[in-house]
C-alpha distance (Angstrom), angle and dihedral (degrees) to the residues before:
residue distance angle dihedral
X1 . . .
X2 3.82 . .
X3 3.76 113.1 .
X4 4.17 131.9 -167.2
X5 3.41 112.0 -145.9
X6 3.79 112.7 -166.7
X7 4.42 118.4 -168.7
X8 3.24 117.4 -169.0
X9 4.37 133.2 -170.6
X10 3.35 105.3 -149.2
X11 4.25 113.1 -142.1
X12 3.90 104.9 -109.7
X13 4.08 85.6 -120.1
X14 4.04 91.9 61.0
X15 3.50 123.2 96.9
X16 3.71 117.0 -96.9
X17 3.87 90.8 -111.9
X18 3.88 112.5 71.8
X19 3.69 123.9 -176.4
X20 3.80 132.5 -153.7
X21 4.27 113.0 -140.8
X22 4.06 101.7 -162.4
X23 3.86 125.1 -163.1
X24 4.09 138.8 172.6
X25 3.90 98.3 8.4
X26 3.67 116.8 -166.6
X27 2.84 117.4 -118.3
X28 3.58 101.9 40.3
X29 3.50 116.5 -2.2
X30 4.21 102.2 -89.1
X31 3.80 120.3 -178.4
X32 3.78 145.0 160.5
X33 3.62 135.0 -138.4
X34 3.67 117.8 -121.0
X35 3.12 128.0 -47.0
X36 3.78 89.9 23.9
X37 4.08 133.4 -150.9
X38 4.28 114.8 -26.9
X39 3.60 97.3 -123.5
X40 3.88 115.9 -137.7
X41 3.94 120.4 -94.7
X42 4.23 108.6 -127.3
X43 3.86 97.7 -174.3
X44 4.35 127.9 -94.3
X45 3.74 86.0 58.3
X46 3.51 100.4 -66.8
X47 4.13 130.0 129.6
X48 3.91 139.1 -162.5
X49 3.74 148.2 -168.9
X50 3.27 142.2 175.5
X51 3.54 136.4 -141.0
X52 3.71 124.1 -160.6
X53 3.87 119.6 -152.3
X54 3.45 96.8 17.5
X55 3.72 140.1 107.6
X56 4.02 105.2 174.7
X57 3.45 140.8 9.1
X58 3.84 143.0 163.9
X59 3.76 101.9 -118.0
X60 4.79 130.2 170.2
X61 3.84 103.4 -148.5
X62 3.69 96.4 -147.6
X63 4.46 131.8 175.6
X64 3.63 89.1 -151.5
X65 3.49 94.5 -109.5
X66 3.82 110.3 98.0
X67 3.98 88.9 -79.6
């Protein structure tokens, strides 16, 4: 099974809690409702997710904050 895996630095003036808004998934058409999925902190700032099943999407990586 194909999985996306998305990694993410977060800017040191973010919020510590950064969210991942998803639209038109391939294959079959995944999306999120505002604000999207939190996406998991690794350590040194950085941030992943993974997506199983899909292969592209258009995403916003957002801290829920305006930025």
């Amino acid at each position: 099974m194909t999985e996306l895996v998305i990694h993410f630095q977060r800017p040191a003036h973010w919020a510590e809690t950064i969210h991942i808004h998803l639209w038109d998934g391939h294959p079959g058409g995944f999306e999120t409702q505002w604000p999207g999925l939190p996406m998991k902190a690794r350590g040194d700032g950085w941030y992943v997710i993974g997506l199983p099943g899909l292969d592209q999407i258009r995403l916003v990586v957002h801290d829920a904050q305006g930025r």
